[in-house]
C-alpha positions in Angstrom: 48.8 65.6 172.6 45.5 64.8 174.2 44.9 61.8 175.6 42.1 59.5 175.7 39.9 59.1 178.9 40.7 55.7 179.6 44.6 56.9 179.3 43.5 60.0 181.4 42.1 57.1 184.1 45.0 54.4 183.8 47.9 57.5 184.9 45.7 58.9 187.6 45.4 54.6 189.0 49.1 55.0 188.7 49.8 58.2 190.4 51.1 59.6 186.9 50.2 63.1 185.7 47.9 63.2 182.9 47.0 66.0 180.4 44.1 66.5 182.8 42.5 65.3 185.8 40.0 62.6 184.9 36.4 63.4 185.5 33.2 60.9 185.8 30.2 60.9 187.8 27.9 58.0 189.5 24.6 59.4 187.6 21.7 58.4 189.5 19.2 61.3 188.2 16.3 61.1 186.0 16.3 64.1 184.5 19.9 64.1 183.6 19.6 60.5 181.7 16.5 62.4 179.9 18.2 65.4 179.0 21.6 63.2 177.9 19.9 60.7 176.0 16.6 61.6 175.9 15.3 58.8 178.2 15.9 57.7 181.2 16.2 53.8 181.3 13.4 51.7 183.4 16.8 49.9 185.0 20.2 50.7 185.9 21.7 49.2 182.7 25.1 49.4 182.2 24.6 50.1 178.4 23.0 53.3 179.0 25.8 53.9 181.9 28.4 53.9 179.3 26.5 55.7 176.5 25.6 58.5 178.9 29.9 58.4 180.3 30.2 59.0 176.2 28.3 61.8 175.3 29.0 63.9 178.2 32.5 63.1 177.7 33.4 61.6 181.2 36.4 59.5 181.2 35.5 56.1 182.7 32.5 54.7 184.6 31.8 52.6 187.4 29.7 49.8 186.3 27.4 47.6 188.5 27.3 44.4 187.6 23.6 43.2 188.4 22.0 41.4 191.1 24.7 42.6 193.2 24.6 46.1 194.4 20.5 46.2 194.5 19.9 47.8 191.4 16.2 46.5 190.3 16.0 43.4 187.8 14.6 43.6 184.1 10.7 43.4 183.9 10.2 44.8 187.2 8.1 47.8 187.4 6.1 47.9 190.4 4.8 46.3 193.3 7.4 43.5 195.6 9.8 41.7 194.3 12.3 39.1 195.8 15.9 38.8 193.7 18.2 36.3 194.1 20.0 36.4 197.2 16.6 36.3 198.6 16.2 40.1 199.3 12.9 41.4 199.3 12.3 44.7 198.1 9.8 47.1 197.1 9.2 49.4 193.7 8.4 53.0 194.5 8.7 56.5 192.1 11.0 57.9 194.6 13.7 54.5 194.7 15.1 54.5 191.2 17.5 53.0 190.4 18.0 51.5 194.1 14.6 49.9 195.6 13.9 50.0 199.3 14.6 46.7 201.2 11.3 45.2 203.0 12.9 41.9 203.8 15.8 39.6 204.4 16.2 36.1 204.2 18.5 35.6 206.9 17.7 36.9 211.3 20.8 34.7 212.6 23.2 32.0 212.2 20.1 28.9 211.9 19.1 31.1 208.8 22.2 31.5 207.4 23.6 27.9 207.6 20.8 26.8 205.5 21.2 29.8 203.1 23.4 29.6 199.6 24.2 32.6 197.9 23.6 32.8 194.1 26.3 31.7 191.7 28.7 34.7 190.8 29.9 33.0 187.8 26.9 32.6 185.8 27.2 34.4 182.0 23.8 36.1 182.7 24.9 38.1 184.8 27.7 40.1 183.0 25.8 40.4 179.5 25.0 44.1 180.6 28.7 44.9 181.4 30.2 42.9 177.9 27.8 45.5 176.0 29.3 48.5 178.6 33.1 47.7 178.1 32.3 47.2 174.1 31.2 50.6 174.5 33.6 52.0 176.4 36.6 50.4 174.1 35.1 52.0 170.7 35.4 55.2 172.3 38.2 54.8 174.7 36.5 55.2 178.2 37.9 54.0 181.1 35.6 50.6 182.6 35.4 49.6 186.5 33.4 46.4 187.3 31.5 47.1 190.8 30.0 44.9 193.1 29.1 45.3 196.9 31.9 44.8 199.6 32.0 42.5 202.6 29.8 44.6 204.7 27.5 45.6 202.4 26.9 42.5 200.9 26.8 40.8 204.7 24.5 42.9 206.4 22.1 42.6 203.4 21.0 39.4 204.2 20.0 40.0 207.6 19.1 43.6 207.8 21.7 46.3 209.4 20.2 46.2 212.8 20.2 42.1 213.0 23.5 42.1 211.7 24.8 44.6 214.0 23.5 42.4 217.1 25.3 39.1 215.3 28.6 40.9 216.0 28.1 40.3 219.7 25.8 37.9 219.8 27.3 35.4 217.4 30.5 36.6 216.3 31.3 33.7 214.1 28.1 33.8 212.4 29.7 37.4 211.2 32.7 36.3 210.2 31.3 33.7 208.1 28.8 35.7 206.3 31.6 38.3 205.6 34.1 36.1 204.0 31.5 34.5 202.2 30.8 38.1 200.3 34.2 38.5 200.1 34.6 35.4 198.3 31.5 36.0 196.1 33.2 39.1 195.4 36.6 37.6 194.4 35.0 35.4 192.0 33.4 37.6 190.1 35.9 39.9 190.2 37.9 37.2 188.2 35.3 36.8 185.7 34.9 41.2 185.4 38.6 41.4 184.8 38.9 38.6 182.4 36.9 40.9 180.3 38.8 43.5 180.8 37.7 46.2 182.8 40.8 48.5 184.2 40.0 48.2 188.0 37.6 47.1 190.5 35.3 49.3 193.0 34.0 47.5 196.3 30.9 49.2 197.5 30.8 48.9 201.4 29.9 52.0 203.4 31.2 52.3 206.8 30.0 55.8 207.9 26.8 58.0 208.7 27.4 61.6 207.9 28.9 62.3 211.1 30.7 59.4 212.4 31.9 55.6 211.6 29.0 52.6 212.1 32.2 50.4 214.1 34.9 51.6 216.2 38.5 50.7 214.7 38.7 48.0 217.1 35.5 45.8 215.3 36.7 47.1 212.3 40.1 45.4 212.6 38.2 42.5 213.9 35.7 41.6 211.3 36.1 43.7 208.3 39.9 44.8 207.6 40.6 40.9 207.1 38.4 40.9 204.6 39.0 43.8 202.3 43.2 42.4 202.8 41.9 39.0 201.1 39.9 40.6 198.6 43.0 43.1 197.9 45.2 40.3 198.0 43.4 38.1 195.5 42.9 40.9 193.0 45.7 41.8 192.8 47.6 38.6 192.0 44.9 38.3 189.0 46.6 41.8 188.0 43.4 43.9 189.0 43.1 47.3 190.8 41.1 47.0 193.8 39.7 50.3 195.2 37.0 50.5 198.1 33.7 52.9 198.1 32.4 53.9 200.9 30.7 57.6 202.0 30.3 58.6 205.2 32.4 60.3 208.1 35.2 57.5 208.1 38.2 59.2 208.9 38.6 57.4 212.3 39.1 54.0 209.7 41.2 55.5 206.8 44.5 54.5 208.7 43.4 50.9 208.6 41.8 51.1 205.1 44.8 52.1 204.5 46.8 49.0 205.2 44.1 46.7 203.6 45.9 46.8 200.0 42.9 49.0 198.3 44.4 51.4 195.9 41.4 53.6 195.6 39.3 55.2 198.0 35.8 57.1 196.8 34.1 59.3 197.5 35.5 61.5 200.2 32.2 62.8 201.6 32.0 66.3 202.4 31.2 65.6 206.4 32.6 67.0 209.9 36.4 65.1 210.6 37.4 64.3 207.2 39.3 66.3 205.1 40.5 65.7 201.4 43.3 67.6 202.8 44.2 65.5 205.4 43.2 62.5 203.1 45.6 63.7 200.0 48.2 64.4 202.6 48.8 61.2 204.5 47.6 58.8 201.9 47.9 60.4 198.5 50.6 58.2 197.9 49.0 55.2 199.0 45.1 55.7 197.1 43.9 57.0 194.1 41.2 59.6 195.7 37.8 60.5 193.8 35.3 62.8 194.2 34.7 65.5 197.2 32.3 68.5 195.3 29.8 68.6 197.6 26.9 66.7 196.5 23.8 67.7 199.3 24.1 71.2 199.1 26.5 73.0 196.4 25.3 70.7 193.8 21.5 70.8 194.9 21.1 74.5 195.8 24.5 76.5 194.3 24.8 78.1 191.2 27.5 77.1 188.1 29.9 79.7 189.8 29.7 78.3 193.5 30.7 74.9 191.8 33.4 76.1 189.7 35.1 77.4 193.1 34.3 74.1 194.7 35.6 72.2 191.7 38.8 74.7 191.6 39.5 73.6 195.5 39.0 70.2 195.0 41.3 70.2 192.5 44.1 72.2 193.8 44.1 70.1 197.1 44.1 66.7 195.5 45.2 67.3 191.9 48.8 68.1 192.5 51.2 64.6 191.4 48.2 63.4 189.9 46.4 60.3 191.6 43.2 62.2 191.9 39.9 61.8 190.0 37.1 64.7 189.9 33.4 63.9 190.7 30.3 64.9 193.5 31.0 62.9 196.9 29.1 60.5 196.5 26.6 60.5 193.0 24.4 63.4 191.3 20.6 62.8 191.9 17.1 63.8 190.6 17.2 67.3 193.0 20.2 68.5 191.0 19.7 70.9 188.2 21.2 69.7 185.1 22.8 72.6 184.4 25.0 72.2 187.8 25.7 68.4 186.9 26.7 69.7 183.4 29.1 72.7 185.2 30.9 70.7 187.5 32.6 68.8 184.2 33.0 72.0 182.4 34.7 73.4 185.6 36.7 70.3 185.4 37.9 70.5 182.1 38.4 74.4 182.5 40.9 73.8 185.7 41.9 70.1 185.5 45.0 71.3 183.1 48.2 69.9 183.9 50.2 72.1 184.6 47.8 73.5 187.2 46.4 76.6 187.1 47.3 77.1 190.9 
């Protein structure tokens, strides 16, 4: 008997073997919300998220909540804009749904000791994702709340470079501004699974394309404690935390692999790290997501070279279950439709349990 996508979602979050592996995609392209729905929306909205999740017939969604993951605010169509952690950012054609940051509030530790973040409990915030999940419920998709992680959230308020230099130069200013993320994060994650999402994705990249942004050693230091207490919290509230981040990470995935995440996404195609190696050693320990290749195959391939990508992907990670399908990391605005549309049909072709391998 077939089961629904959110049922598809909750056994591979468990390590239990669906009917099929679950599918979903992080769509951030224009002319696939067009083509879906016949617009694309002038913001990220969660509503049109889940409606798009629907009719493509994706299992679950990831769903960020806004003003915390830089996706532009309602009535904003061009020109600067400042939101309200104080980020300043700037509207251009080529940015949606994700504007370009022009400023930060905070250069070092004076700045931040004066700064207050905004309040991660107030209702405005989640109206977007109440309309999602009553979406997703009426047709039985899958819901995760999404907010930015420690680092992301951290370095945002100072820039990447400034932040960077407060690791050495004022360590504690660091450590601070990381826990206070985390916090935020823990809050609202309260609040996201109170309405009853099924897990909870921190978005917090820790790579380039070819190697990690810390050495293990910092990332013991300043950002492991954090995802443990955000791990910790979550799940005593009964959530599922899971961690996003892209990049060539492999030198951290041990240690990520202690901090009590049960997810990891995406599993970037890059030089060192293997979904192999990944499914191998912590299979057991994460649900894994994504790996079909999303700056090359998916840009420049035809159906068939993604149907043999989709086929590896999911005979090295589908086996036991525990292993979701998408691109590794989102599909974008240089992707032809018709290769976002056959890496789900190549899904649901091979995703079969029993496997076809």
């Amino acid at each position: 008997m077939a089961m629904t996508g959110r049922e598809r979602f909750l056994c591979a979050l468990n390590h239990k073997i669906p009917d099929t592996v679950p599918i979903f995609e992080c769509v951030y392209s224009r002319p696939f919300f067009k083509d879906v729905l016949g617009a694309c929306p002038e913001v990220f909205d969660l509503g049109s998220v889940m409606k798009l999740a629907v009719k493509v017939g994706y299992d679950f969604a990831f769903l960020p909540i806004p003003g915390t993951a830089g996706f532009r605010p309602e009535g904003i169509t061009s020109g600067d804009y400042t939101d309200e952690w104080g980020i300043t950012y700037r509207v251009d054609k080529s940015t949606w749904p994700i504007d370009a940051a022009i400023k930060n509030p905070c250069t070092d530790g004076e700045d931040f000791e004066n700064y207050e973040a905004p309040d991660p409990l107030d209702p405005k915030r989640y109206e977007t994702l109440r309309e999602a999940i009553s979406i997703a419920r009426a047709n039985n998709k899958g819901t995760v709340g999404n907010v930015r992680g420690p680092f992301s959230g951290a370095w945002a308020l100072f820039g990447m470079e400034d932040f960077f230099y407060l690791l050495y130069d004022e360590p504690d200013v660091a450590h601070k501004a990381l826990h206070m993320i985390a916090d935020w994060a823990v809050k609202s994650s309260r609040v996201m699974l109170d309405m009853g999402v099924d897990a909870l994705l921190y978005s917090d990249d820790y790579g380039s394309s070819t190697q990690p942004m810390f050495s293990p050693a910092q990332f013991r230091e300043f950002i492991l404690p954090e995802l443990n207490y955000i791990a910790t919290e979550v799940k005593k509230m009964g959530g599922i935390p899971m961690l996003h981040s892209d990049g060539c990470i492999a030198p951290l995935i041990p240690d990520i692999g202690t901090s009590g995440m049960m997810g990891l996404h995406p599993i970037e195609r890059c030089p060192g790290l293997s979904l192999a190696d990944v499914k191998a050693k912590y299979g057991k320990d994460f649900t894994i997501f994504g790996n079909v290749d999303n700056k090359d195959v998916l840009v420049n391939g035809t159906p068939a070279d993604i149907e043999e990508m989709v086929k590896e992907c999911i005979r090295i990670a589908g086996p036991e279950g525990g292993y979701c399908l998408s691109s590794d990391h989102s599909v974008h605005d240089d992707m032809p439709n018709e290769n976002i549309y056959a890496l789900y049909e190549a899904g649901r072709k091979w995703g079969a349990y029993p496997l076809k391998f």
